[in-house]
C-alpha positions in Angstrom: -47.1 9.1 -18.3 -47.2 5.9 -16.3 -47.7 3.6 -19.1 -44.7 5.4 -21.1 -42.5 5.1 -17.6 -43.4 1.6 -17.6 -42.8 0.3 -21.0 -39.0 2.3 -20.5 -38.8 0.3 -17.1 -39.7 -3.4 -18.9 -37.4 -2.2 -21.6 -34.3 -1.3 -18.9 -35.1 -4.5 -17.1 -34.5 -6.3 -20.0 -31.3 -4.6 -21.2 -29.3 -6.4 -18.7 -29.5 -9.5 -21.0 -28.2 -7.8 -24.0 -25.0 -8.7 -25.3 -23.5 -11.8 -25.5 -25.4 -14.8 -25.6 -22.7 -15.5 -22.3 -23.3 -12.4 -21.1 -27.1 -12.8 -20.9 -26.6 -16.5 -19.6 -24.9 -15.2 -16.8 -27.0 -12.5 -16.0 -30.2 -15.3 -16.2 -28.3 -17.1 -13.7 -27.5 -14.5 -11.3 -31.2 -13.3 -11.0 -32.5 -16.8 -10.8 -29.9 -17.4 -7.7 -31.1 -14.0 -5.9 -34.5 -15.4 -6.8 -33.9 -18.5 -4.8 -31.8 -17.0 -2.3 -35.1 -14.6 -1.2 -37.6 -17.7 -1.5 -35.5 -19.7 0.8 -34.2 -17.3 3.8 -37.4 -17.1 5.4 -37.5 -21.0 5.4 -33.9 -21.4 7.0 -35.2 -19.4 9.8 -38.0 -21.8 10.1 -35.3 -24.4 10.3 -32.9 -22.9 12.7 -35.1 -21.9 15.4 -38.7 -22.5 16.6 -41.9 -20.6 16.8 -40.6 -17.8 20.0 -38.9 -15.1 20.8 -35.6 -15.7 19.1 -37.6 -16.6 15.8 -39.2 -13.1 16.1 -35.9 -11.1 16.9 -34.5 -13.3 13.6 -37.3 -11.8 11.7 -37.3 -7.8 13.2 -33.3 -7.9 12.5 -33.4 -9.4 9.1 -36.2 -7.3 7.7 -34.7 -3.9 9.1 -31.5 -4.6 7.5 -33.1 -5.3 4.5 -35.5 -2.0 4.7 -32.6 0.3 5.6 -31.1 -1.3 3.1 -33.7 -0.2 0.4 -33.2 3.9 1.8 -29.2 3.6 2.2 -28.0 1.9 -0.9 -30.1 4.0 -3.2 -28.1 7.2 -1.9 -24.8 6.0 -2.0 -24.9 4.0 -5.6 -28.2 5.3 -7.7 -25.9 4.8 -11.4 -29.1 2.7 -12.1 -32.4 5.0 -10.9 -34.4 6.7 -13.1 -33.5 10.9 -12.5 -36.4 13.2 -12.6 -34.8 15.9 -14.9 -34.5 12.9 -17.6 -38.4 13.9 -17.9 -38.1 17.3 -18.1 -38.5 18.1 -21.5 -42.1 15.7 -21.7 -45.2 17.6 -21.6 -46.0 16.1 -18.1 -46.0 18.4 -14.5 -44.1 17.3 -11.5 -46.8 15.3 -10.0 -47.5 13.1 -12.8 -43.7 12.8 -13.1 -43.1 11.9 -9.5 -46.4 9.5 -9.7 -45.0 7.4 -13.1 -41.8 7.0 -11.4 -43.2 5.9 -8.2 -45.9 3.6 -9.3 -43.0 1.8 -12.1 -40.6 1.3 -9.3 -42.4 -2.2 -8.9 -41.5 -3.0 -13.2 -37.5 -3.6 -11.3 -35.7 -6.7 -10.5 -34.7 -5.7 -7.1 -37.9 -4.9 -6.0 -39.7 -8.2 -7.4 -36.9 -10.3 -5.3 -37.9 -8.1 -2.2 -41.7 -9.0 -3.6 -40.5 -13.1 -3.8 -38.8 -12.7 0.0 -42.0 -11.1 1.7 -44.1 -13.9 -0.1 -42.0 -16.6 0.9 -42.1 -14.6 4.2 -45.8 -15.1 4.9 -45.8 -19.0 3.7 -42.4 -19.7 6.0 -44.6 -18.5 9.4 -47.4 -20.2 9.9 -48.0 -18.7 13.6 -48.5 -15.0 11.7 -52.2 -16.2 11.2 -53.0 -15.9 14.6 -52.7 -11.9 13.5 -55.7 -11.7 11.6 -55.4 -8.9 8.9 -52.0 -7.5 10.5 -49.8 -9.7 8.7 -50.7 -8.8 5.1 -51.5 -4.6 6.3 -47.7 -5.1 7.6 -45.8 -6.6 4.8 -48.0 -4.3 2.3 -46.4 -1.5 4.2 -42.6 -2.5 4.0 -43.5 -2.8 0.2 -44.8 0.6 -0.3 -41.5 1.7 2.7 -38.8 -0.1 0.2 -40.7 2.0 -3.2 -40.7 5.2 -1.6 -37.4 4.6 0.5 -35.7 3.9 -2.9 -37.3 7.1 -4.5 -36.8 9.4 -2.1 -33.1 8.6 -1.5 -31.9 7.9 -5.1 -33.8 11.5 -5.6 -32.2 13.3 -2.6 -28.8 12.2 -4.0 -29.2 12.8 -7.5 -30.1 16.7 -6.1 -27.7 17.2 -3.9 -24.4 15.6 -4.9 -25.5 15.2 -9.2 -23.0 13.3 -10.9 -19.7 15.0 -10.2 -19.3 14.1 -6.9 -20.9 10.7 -7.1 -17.9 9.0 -7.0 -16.7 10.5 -3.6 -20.3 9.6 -2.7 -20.2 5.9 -3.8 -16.5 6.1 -2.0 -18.1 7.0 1.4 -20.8 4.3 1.3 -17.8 2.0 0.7 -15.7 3.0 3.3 -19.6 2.9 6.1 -20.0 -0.8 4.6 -16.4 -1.5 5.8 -16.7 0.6 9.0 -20.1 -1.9 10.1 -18.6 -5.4 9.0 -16.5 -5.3 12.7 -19.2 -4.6 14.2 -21.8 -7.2 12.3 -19.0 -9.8 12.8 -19.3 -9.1 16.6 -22.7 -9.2 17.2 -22.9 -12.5 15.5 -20.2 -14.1 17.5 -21.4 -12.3 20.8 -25.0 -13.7 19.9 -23.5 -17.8 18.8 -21.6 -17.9 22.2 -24.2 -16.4 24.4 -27.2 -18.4 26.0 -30.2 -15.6 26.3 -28.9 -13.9 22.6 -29.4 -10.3 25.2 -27.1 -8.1 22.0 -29.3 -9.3 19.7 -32.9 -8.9 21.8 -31.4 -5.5 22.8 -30.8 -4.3 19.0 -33.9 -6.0 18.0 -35.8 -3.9 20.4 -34.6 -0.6 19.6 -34.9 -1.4 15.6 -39.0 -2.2 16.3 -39.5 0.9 16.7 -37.9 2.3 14.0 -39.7 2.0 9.9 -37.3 -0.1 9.6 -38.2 -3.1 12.0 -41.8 -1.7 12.9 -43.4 -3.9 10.1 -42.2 -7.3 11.4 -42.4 -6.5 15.3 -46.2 -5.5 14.7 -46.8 -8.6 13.2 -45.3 -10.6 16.4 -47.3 -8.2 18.4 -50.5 -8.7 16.4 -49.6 -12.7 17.2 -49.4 -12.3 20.7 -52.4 -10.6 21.0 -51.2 -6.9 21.7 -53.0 -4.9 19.1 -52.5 -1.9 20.5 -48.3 -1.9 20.1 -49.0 -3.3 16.8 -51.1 -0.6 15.4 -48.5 2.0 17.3 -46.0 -0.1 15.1 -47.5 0.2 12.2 -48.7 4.1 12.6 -45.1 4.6 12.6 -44.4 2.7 9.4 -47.4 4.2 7.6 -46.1 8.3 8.7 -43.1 7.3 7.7 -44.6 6.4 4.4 -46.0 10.1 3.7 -43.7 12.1 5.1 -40.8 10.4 2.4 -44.0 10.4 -0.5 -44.0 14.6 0.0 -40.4 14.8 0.3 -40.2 12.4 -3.0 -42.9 14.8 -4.7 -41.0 17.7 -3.9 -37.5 16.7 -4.8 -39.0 16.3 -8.1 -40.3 19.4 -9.0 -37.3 21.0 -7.7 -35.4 18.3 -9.5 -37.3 19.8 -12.7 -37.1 23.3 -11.9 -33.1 23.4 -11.8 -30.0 21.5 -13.0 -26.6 21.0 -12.5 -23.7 23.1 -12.5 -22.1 22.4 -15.8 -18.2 21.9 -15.6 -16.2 23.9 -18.7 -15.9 22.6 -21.5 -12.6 24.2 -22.1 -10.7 23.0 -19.2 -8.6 19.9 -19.3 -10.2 17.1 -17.3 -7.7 14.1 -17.7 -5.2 13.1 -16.2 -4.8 15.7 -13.5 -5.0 13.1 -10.6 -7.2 14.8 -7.4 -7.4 18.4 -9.3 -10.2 17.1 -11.5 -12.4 15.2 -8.8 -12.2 18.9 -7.2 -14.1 21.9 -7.8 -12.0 25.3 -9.4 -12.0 26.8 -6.3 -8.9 27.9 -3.8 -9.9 26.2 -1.1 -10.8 22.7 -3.5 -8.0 23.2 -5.0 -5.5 23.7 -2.3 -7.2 20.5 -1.0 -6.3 18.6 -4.0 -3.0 19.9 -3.8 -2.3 18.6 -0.3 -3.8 15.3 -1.3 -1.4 14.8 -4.3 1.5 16.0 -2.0 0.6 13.1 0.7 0.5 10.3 -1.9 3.7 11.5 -3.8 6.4 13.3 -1.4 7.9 11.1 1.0 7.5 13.6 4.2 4.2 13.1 4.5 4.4 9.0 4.3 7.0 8.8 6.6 4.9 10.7 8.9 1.8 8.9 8.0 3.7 5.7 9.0 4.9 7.0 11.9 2.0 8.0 13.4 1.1 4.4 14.6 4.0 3.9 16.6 3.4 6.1 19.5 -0.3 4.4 19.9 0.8 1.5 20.1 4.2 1.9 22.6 1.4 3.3 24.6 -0.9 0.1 24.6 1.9 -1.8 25.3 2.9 0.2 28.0 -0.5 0.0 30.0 -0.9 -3.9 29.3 2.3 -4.6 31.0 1.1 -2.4 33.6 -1.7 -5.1 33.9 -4.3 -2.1 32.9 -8.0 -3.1 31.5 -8.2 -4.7 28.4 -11.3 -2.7 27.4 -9.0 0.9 28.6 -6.1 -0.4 26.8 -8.9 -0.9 23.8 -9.6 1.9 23.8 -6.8 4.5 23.8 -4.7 3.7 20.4 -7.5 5.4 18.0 -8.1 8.6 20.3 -4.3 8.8 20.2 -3.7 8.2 16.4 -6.4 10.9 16.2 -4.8 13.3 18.1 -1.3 12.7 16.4 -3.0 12.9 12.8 -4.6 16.5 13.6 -1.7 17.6 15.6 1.0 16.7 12.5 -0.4 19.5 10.5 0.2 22.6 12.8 3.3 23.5 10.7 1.6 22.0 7.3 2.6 25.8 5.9 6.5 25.3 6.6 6.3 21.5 4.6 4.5 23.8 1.7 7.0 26.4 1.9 7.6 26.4 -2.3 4.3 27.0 -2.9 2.9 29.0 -0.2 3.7 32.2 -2.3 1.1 31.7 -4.4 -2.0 32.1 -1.9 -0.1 35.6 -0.7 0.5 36.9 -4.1 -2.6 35.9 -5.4 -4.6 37.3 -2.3 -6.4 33.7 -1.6 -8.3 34.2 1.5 -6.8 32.6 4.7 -10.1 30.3 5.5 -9.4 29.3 1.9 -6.2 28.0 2.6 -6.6 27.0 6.2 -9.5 25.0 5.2 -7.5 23.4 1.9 -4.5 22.3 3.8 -7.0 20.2 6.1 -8.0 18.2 3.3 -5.8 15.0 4.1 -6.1 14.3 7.8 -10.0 14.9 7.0 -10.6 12.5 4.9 -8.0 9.9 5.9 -9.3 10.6 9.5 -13.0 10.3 9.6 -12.7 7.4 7.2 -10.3 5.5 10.2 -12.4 7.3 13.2 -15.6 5.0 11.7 -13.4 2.0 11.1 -11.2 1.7 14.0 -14.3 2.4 16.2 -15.9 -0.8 15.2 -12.5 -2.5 15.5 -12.6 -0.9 19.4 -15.8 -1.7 20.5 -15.3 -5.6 19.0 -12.2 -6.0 21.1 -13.9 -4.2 24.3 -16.7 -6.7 23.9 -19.8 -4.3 24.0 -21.6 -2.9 21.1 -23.9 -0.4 22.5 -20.9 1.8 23.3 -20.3 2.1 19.5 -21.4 5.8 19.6 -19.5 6.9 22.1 -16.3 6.2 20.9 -16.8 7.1 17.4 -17.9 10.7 18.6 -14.7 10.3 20.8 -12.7 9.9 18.3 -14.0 12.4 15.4 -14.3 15.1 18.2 -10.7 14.4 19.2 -9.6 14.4 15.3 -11.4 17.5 14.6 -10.0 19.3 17.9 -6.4 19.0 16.4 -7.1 19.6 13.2 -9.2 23.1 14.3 -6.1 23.7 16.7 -3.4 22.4 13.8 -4.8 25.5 11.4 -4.6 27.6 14.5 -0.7 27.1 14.9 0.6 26.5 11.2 -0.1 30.2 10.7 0.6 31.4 14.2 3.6 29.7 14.6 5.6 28.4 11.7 8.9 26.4 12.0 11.4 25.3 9.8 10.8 21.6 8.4 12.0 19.6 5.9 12.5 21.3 2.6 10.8 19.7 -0.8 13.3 17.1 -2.4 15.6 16.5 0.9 15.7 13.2 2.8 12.5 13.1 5.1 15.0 12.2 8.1 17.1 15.7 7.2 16.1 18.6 9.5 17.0 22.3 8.5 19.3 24.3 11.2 17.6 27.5 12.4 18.7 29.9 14.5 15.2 31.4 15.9 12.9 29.9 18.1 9.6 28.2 17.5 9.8 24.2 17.0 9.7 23.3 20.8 7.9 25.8 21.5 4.8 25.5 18.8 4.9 21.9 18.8 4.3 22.2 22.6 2.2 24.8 23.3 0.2 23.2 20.1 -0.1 19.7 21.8 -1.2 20.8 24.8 -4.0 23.0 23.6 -5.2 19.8 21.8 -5.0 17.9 24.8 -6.7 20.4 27.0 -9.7 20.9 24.4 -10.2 16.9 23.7 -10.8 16.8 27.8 -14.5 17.2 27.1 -15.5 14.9 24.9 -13.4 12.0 25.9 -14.6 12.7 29.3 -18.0 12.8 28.5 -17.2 9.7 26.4 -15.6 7.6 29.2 -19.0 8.7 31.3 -20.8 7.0 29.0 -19.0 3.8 28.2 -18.4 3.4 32.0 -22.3 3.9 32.7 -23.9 2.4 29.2 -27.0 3.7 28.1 -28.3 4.6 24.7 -29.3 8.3 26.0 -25.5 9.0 27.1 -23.6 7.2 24.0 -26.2 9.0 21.8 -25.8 12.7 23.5 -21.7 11.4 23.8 -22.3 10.7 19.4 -23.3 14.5 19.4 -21.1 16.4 21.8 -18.1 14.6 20.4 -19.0 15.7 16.4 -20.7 19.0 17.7 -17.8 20.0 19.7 -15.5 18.9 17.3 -16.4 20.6 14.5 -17.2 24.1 16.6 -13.5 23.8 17.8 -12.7 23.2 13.8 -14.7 26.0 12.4 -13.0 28.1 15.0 -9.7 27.0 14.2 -9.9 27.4 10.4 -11.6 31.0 11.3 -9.0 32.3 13.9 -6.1 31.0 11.4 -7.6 32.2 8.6 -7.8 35.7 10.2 -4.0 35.2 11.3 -2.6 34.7 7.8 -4.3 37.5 6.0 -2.8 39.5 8.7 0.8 38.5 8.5 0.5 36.9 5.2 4.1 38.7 4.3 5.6 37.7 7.0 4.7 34.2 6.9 6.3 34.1 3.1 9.1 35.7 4.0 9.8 32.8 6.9 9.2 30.3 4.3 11.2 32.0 2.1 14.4 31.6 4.9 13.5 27.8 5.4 14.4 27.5 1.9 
């Protein structure tokens, strides 16, 4: 099995030169300069700073990127990995299947430049000798890490999300790779301006003892004559090793044991915009619905382009009042947040043509609560993670970077939970499909003031807890309070949304009728 596995690897690492002769040209050429690029990095170090402290924090950084690198990018992009059920129909068990792919992980061009880097590693630092056999146990170990880092996740993926939804999942890395470049870009200005380089010792110590850094911290260790830390290091390294090696072995045999849901045949998939990236089911397809509705019907992008404006009167109002620059940092994103949940409480009066369908056809009320959430979901999170970073590079401090993201999703969440509360509870009339987005329907009931406010300030009362215990934690930094302020904020957040999608889910089953036959007056 391993000899087969190997000839198909040798035979797929070739097939990137097929082609064109300018094709396989270019492809030569762009190996070659990741070649050199790995061979040399260690050496710049060398260059840039001397045998010490900051040489080592260099190193720890550089080589945990690189490892979480090997266990990230394999889950979000794995168009290029080997999948276990490929070998389902050879006369081979899961183990042997799980071993060949293992072993022939080292037959692939990514790993032989992360082969060329750690060589080029060892010869750039001559002061790792004083280690004895630490250096080579250490650098063997972020080998094996990267193999089984790239198995396991490629695996995990290729189980869990299969190929329909890799696209959203490719989409997500995309949108964390964005969310992170603020944040890199800061800590390598905060770290050229600053004399001790503290933001990079402080994430340099925190990463050694993670896999990810433990490798080339032990090493330093080893140097300086702490074996002890060093083995601790690497014992760390090593666990982490086998516990991803069982995982890997058994996401193959369930890998070979199952397979994935097969889409019909019959159904048109073309040309049907967010309906086909979306399961046939209400509650996916009520999402997809809303999704096409806020990238086609004006209402929604007037509102969407509203919702900036009142963030940032409010910034502007508390820097003239000569407030803090990191306070005045920090409120525009809770505040978008907030007005992004809060603008769907009367989502079902906006959907007022088509709400008919859910009663008549007996949809369930989660269904539709959850559906109509769609947008501010997945526009929201996406600009929770990005405007965070943004935040915490204009407040000046990193390590708060956990705290205000959960801030911020907890807050989002909290409106939207609230939001699916009040567009059942409390519908008003809105703007009817096909009129002007600035044309507001007369009605002679009450319910616009009166949702809207009682709506807002449920929001506002339920966000008190984890922006408070937020503001406790960027006020008194510490990675125990920003990491417990990370999971109250989500935790929280998503209770108060289950709820929400729960209670108004159980409200529009109940007066389902009713709530067509106001929609049917709006129009």
């Amino acid at each position: 099995m391993v000899a087969r596995l190997f000839r198909l690897r040798v035979a797929a690492a070739g097939g990137l030169f097929r082609g064109s002769v300018t094709r396989g040209i270019r492809v030569a050429i762009l190996i070659l300069l990741c070649f050199a690029a790995a061979a040399l990095a260690p050496f710049v170090t060398s260059w840039l700073t001397a045998p010490g402290s900051l040489r080592t924090v260099l190193d720890v950084m550089i080589g945990g990127v690189v490892l979480a690198a090997a266990l990230l990018v394999p889950f979000f992009d794995n168009r290029r990995n080997l999948v276990p059920r490929q070998f389902a129909q050879f006369p081979s068990g899961a183990g042997r299947v799980a071993w060949g792919l293992l072993v022939t992980t080292v037959m692939s061009w990514p790993f032989l430049v992360m082969l060329v880097w750690l060589v080029a590693f060892w010869c750039a630092r001559p002061e790792w000798q004083a280690s004895g056999g630490i250096a080579p146990l250490a650098l063997v170990l972020a080998a094996l890490f990267a193999i089984v880092a790239v198995r396991f996740a490629s695996g995990l993926a290729q189980l869990i999300v299969g190929e329909r939804y890799a696209g959203g999942l490719r989409l997500t890395g995309g949108v964390l790779t964005i969310a992170l470049l603020p944040l890199l870009v800061f800590v390598i200005a905060e770290s050229l301006r600053s004399a001790t380089n503290q933001v990079l010792i402080d994430a340099a110590g925190v990463l050694a003892w993670t896999p990810f850094g433990a490798p080339f911290a032990a090493i330093a260790d080893a140097s300086a004559g702490d074996l002890t830390t060093a083995a601790t290091r690497l014992a760390v390294v090593g666990s982490t090793i086998v516990l991803l090696a069982i995982a890997w072995f058994g996401i193959t045999s369930r890998s070979l044991r199952s397979i994935e849901r097969p889409r019909d045949v019959l159904s048109a998939r073309r040309g049907l915009g967010w309906f086909e990236r979306f399961p046939a089911r209400p509650a996916p397809v009520i999402a997809a619905r809303q999704l096409t509705y806020w990238q086609r019907d004006p209402r929604y992008r007037i509102a969407l382009i509203a919702l900036p404006i009142a963030p940032a009167a409010i910034v502007a109002a508390f820097l003239i009042a000569g407030a803090d620059v990191r306070l005045a940092a920090a409120l525009p994103l809770p505040i978008f947040m907030l007005l992004l949940g809060w603008a769907q409480h009367n989502d079902i009066a906006m959907d007022s043509t088509a709400i008919w369908e859910h009663v008549a056809s007996g949809i369930k009320g989660w269904a539709d609560r959850a559906g109509r959430l769609a947008p501010a979901l997945f526009f929201g999170v996406p600009a929770a993670i990005i405007g965070s970073s943004i935040t915490v590079t204009f407040m000046g401090d990193w390590r708060v970077l956990p705290a205000v993201i959960g801030m911020n999703i907890g807050v989002l969440c909290i409106a939207t939970g609230v939001a699916s509360v009040f567009s059942a509870l409390m519908p008003y009339p809105a703007t009817r499909p096909g009129d002007s987005p600035f044309v507001q329907p007369q009605w002679s009931g009450s319910g616009s003031g009166t949702s809207q406010t009682i709506s807002m300030l449920v929001a506002l009362v339920l966000s008190i807890a984890p922006v408070w215990i937020s503001a406790v934690a960027i006020a008194e930094v510490s990675f125990l309070g920003n990491m417990w302020a990370l999971l109250f904020g989500i935790g929280f957040g998503l209770a108060v949304l289950l709820g929400g999608v729960a209670i108004g889910g159980r409200i529009f089953d109940k007066q389902g009728p009713e709530i067509l036959a106001v929609t049917q007056i709006f129009d």
